[in-house]
VOGU-3710 file (C-alpha; in Angstrom, 3 decimals, decimal comma):
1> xxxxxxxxxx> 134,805/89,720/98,041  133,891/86,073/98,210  135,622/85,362/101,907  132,732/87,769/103,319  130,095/85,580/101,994  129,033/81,990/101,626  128,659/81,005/97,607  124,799/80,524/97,274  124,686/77,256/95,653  120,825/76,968/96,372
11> xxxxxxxxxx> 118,452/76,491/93,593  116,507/80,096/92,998  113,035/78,496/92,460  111,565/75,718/94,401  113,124/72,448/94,825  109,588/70,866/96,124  108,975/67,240/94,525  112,298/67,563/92,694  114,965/66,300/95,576  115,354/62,428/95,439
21> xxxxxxxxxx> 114,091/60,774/98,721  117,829/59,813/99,482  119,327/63,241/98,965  121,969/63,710/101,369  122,627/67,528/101,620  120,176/68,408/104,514  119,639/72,055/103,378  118,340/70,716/99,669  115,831/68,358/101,956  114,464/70,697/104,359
31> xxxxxxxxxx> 113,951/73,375/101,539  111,854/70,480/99,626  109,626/70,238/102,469  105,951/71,889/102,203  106,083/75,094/103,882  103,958/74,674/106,742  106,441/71,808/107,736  109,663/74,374/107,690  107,011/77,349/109,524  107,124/74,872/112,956
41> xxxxxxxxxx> 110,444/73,856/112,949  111,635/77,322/112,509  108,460/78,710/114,877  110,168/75,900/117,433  113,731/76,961/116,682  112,258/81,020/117,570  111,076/79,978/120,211  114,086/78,366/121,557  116,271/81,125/120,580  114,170/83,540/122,140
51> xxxxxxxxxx> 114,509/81,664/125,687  118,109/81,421/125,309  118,285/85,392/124,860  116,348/86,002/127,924  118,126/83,736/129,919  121,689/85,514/128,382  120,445/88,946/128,091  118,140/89,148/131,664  118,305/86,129/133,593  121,970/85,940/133,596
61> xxxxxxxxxx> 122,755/89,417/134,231  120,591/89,628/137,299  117,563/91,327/135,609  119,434/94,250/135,122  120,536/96,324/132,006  123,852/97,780/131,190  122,867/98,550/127,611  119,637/99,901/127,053  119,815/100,468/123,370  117,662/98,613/121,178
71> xxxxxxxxxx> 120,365/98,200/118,461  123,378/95,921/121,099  121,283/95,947/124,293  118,483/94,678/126,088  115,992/96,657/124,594  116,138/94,425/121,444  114,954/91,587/123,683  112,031/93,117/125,159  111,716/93,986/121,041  111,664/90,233/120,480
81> xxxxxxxxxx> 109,102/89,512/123,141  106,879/91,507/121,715  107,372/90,163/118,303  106,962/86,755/119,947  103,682/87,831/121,291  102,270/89,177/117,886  102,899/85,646/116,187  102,204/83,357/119,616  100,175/85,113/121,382  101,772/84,461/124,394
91> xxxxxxxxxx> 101,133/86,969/127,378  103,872/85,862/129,690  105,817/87,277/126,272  104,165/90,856/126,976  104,693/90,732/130,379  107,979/90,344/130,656  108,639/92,954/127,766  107,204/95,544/129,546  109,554/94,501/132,798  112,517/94,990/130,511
101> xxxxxxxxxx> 111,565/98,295/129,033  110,884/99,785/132,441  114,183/98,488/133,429  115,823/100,032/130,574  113,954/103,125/130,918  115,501/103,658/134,706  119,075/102,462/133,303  118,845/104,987/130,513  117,032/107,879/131,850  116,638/110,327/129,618
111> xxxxxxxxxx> 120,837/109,767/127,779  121,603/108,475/124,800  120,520/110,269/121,405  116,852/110,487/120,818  116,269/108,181/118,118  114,644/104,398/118,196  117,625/102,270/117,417  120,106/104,253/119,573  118,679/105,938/122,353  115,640/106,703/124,506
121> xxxxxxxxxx> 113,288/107,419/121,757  113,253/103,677/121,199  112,476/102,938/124,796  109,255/105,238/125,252  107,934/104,460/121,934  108,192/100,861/122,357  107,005/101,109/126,152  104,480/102,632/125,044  102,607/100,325/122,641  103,472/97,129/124,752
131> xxxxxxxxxx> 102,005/98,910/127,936  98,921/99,705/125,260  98,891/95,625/124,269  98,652/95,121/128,157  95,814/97,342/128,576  97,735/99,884/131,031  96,349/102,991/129,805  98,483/104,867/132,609  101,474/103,406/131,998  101,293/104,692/128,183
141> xxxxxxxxxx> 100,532/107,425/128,748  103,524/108,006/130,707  106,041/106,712/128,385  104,106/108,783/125,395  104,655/112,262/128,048  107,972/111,123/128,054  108,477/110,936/124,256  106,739/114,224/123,784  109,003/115,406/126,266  112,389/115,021/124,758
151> xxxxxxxxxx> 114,275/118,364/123,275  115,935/117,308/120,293  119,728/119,281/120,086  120,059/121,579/118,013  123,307/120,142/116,702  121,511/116,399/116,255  122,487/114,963/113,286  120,850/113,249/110,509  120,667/109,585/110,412  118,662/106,666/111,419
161> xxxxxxxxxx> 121,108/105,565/114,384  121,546/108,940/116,145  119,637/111,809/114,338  116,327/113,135/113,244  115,719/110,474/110,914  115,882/108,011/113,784  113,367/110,311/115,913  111,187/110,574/112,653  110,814/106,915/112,569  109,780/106,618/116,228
171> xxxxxxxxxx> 107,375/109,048/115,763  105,846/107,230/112,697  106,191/103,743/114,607  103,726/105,118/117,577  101,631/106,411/115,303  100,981/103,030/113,867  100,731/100,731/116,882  98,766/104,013/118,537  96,851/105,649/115,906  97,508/108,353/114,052
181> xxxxxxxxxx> 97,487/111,896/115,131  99,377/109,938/118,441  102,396/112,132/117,672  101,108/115,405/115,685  101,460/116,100/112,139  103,026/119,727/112,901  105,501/118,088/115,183  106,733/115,458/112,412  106,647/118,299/109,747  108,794/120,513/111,857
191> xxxxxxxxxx> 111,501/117,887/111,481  110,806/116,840/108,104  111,544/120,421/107,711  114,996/120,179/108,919  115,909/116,852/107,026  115,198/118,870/103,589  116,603/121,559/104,725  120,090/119,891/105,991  119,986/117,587/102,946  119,658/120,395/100,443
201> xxxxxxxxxx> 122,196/122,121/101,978  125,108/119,655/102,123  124,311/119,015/98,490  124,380/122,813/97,200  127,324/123,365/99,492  128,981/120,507/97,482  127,578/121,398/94,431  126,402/117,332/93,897  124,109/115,735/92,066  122,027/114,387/93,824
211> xxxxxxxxxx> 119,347/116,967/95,247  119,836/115,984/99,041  122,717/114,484/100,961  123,607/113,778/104,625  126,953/113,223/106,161  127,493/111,619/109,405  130,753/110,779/111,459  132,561/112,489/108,178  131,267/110,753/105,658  128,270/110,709/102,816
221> xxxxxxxxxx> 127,130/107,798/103,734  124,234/105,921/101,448  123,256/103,252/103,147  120,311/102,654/105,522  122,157/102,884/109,160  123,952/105,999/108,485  122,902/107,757/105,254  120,672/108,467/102,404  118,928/105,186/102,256  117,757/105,439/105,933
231> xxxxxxxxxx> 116,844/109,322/105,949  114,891/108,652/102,375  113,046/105,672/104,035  111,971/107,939/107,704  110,825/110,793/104,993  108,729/108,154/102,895  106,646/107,793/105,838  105,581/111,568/105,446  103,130/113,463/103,937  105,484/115,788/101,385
241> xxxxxxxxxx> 105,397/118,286/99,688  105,823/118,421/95,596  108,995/119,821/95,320  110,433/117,721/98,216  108,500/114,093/96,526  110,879/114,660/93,207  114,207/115,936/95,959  113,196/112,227/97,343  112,827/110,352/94,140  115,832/112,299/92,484
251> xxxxxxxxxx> 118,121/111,243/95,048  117,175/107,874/94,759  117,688/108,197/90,951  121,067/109,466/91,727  121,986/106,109/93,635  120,347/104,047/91,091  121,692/105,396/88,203  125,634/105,532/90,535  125,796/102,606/91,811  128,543/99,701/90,783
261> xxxxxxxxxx> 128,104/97,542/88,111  127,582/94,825/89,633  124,123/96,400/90,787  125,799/96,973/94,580  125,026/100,210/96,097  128,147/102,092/97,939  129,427/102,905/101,024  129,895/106,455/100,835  129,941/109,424/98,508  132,887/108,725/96,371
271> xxxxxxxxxx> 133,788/105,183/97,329  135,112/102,204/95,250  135,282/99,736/97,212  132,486/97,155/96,236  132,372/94,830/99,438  129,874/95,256/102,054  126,160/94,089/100,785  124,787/94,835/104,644  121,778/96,104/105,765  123,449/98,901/107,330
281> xxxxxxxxxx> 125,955/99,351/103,785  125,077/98,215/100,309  122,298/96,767/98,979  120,127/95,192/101,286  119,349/98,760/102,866  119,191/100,518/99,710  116,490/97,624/98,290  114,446/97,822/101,237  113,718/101,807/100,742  113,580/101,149/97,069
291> xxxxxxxxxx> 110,557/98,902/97,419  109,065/101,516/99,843  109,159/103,826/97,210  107,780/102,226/94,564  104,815/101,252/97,110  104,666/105,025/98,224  105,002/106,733/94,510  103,869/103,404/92,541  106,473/104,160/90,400  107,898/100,753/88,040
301> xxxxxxxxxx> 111,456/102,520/88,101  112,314/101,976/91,611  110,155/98,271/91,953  112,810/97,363/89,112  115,891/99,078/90,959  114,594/96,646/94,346  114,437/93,725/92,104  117,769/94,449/90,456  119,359/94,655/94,068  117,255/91,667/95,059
311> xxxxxxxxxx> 119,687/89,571/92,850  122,643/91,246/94,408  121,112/90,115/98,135  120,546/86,368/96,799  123,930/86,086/95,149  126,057/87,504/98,192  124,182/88,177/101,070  124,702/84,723/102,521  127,232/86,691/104,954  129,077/84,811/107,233
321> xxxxxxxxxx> 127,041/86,595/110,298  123,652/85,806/111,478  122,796/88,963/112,312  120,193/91,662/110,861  122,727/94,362/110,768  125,191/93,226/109,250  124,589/89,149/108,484  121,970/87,148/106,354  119,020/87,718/108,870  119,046/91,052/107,576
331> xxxxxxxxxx> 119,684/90,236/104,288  116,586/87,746/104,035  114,377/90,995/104,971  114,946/92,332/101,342  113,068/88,893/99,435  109,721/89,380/102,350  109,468/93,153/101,200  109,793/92,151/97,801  107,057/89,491/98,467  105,021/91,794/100,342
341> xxxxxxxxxx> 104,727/93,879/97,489  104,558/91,908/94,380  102,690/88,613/95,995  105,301/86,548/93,837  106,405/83,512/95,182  109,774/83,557/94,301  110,825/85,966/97,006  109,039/83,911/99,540  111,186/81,064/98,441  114,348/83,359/99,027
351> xxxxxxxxxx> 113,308/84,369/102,421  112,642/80,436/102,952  116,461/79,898/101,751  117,927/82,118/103,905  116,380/81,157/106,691  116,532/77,314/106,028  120,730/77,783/105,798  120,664/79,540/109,461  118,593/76,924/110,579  120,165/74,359/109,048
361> xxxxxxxxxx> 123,994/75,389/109,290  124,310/78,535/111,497  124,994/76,553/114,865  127,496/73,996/112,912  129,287/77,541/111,416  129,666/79,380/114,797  131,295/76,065/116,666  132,967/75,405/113,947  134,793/79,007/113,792  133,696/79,364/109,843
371> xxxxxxxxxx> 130,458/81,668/110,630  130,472/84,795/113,170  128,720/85,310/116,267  128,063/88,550/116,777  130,220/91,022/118,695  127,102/90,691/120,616  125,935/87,274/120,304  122,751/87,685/121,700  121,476/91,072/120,523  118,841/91,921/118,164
381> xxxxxxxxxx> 120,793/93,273/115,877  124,062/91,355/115,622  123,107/88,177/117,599  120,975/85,201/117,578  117,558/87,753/118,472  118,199/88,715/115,167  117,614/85,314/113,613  114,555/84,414/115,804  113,072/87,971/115,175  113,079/86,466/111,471
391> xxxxxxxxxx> 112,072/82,935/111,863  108,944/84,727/113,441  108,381/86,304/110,172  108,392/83,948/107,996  105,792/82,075/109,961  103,695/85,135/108,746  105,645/86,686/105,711  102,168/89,172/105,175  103,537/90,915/108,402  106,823/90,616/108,218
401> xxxxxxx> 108,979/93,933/108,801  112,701/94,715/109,531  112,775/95,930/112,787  112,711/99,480/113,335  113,319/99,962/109,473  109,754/98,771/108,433  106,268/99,821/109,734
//
């Protein structure tokens, strides 16, 4: 297990006022620094790293797009524009993420699976609220005809990435930025409808234990890309129905109470292997909807399952990756949820460590051949857009949200 991961050899509560002035490690002195110091240097490192995607990612390719998805493609940049607006403020920001989505929009039109990470669900929904930001009232209304517009198959899967789920959350993601009511509540329920159903299914067709279950490319996946974590986080944005609130919390008992010793959460139905603590796999994911639930049901027994999987995120979730997917961008996500909902200061600390090593040591790692790149170096969820996305939310951990996992 330990080549996947760095050993975190940081303190877990604040080194402030306790470092000697000649301390030589430069991670130990730039996490003693007052907070507002570390905010602009990473705010200037964002900033940076945002200009180097655009130039990669746009500039470089001619201002065209040969992958529209949000998850590898340019779509995640125009996502990290308009991230960089929210926190700067900057309108040449907007601008040019609208120019990208309408360029993605023409180099997608209408393929792909309808979801917001995989396909053109993610391109309307996001065109949509930037065109709103801009005050083009035509131009969202166009992209929200075209979202309204899409036939979802009737063999679509399940998960975030390329099923319902993934439509689900685009759905709830418009009707945040838009208002609610932007996408109906009969429209949502009709596929909420089909999650239980499918869910309930597979698990009575199984005869398992845990009252819903999903299966994608094969497998019964749990984590938040492909399986129970991510449909149980789409559905927690609903309004639901008794019986279907204890399916939801059930099946997060049955991963709680399943899970490896070590407090890891598996792969898939069945597996052993206790490896990957990813977003996408393990923990991170599952800690992320865990903390959703116990904000949604207020219920102690899932705020201690988040914590509890919080301490399997600090110990080995300094992956040797940068990304948000699959690195320790992604993996810092878990302590700002965590500090979103308990206020505690600890878990702003964490988010400050994890971001404070990238800053501090992802550059030297990736030249060096000892940290990963990215299959896609530059993308939003593999690559370096990735990392900015999340040194723009620490600058404001209050609003801080994994992208297109948290509203």
């Amino acid at each position: 297990m330990a080549e996947r991961y760095y050993p975190n050899e940081m303190p877990d509560l604040t080194v402030q006022e306790l470092v000697p002035e000649n301390a030589k490690d430069s991670l130990v002195k730039l996490l003693s620094l007052p907070y507002d110091t570390i905010g602009q240097r990473l705010k200037q490192d964002a900033i940076n790293l945002k200009d180097e995607v655009v130039r990669e990612t746009w500039g470089a390719k001619g201002r065209r797009v040969y992958d529209y998805r949000l998850y590898t493609g340019t779509l995640g940049t125009a996502y990290l524009l308009f991230k960089s607006y929210q926190v700067t403020r900057n309108n040449d920001d907007l601008a040019l993420c609208s120019e990208i989505i309408q360029a993605c929009d023409a180099a997608c039109d209408g393929s792909g699976p309808p979801t917001f990470i995989g396909g053109h669900a993610g391109i309307y929904a996001l065109g949509a609220v930037a065109a709103k930001n801009i005050g083009d009232d035509q131009l969202c209304q166009q992209y929200l005809t075209k979202f309204k517009e899409i036939k979802l198959p009737i063999d679509l899967g399940d998960d975030l990435f390329y099923g319902r789920a993934g439509y689900l959350w685009a759905c709830s993601f418009l009707n945040k930025h838009l208002g609610k009511g932007t996408i109906s509540i009969s429209q949502m329920r009709a596929i909420v409808n089909e999650l239980i159903k499918s869910g309930r299914k597979l698990s009575k067709l199984e005869n398992l234990k845990s009252p819903l279950m999903y299966e994608s490319r094969g497998k019964r996946y749990w984590g938040a890309a492909h399986g129970l974590a991510g449909v149980v986080n789409a559905l927690l944005d609903m309004e639901l129905k008794e019986d279907e609130i204890e399916d939801v919390k059930g099946t997060l008992r049955y991963m709680i109470k399943n899970r490896f010793s070590s407090g890891n959460y598996r792969i898939s139905e069945g597996d052993e292997s206790d490896v990957l603590v990813h977003w996408c796999h393990g923990a991170p994911g599952v800690a992320l909807t865990l903390a959703k639930a116990a904000k949604v049901f207020g219920d102690e027994e899932f705020l201690k399952a988040a914590r509890e999987a919080e301490e399997v995120v600090w110990k080995r979730g300094l992956l040797k990756r940068i990304g948000i997917c699959h690195g320790i961008s992604g993996n810092a996500y878990v302590f700002l949820s965590l500090y979103r909902l308990t206020g505690k200061e600890e878990y702003l600390y964490k988010s400050k460590a994890f971001a404070c090593f990238l800053h501090d040591r992802a550059h030297t790692f990736i030249t060096e051949g000892i940290m990963h790149k990215g299959d896609h170096p530059f993308s939003l969820f593999e690559g370096i857009a990735g990392m900015a996305h999340l040194f723009l939310d620490i600058l404001e951990p209050s609003e801080s949200r994994f992208p297109a996992y948290e509203l």
